[in-house]
Steps between C-alpha positions, in 0.01 A plus 500: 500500500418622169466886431139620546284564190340802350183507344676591189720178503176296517431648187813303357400230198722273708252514812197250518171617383278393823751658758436796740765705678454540908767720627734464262490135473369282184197277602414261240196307464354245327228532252176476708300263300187490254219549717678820658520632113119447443426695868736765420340535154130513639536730730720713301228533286231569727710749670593667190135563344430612851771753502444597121121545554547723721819709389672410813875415418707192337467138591817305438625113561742255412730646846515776376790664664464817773837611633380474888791630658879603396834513704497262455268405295139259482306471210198287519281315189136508556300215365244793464504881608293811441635897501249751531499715232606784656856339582579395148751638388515658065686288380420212687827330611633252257727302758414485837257763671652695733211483759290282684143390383172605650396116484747216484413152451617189610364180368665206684659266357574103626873627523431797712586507904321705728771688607652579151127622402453706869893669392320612164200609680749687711677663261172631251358655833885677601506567145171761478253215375165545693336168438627148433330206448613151560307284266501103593378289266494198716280595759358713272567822713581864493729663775459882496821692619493913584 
């Protein structure tokens, strides 16, 4: 077995761009489609004027990466997340945040399996995150998680 990973290793140029780390071990996925890309950017954007118009925190996307959990370590991408404003750090982190989000978001993908999404679920909520949604495009549903 292969020595676990830290989330500075998955910062190596050597390591996949679409990969997560979940307790110390590299979890590579595939790119999630087109359709997931126009989702993510939509409600990026709706979240972010949101947030903005109201001076509430920082919107990110594109998995952004939260380091979940260490020793070892699990950092997570979030298709989308928000951080109340409050909990941002000066600067703002430039690799991975050392936190959790206030709001993660999953938007499924035709790849995904229930029990690889339900493990990320788990591990935003162990993490500190206090809401997750599960976004399904293909039933055209929203699981809320707290």
């Amino acid at each position: 077995m292969p020595p676990l990973m830290t989330a500075n290793d998955l910062l190596h140029p050597d390591v996949p761009e679409r990969a997560e780390l979940v307790r110390g071990v590299l979890v590579v996925r595939e790119p999630p489609g087109f359709n997931h890309g126009a989702i993510v950017v939509r409600l990026a954007s709706l979240l972010h004027d949101y947030v903005q118009s109201h001076n509430l925190g920082l919107v990110v996307a594109g998995d952004a990466g939260f380091h979940l959990a260490s020793d070892p370590d699990t950092v997570r991408g979030a298709d989308v997340a928000f951080v109340r404003r409050e909990r941002l750090p000066d600067p703002p982190p430039v690799a991975f945040a050392a936190f959790a989000p206030d709001l993660a978001v999953e938007i499924l993908s035709p790849s995904d399996r229930p029990g690889a999404v339900l493990a990320k679920v788990a591990d935003y909520l162990s993490g500190g995150t206090r809401l997750v949604w599960v976004i399904d495009p293909m039933r055209r549903t929203a699981r809320i998680y707290q």
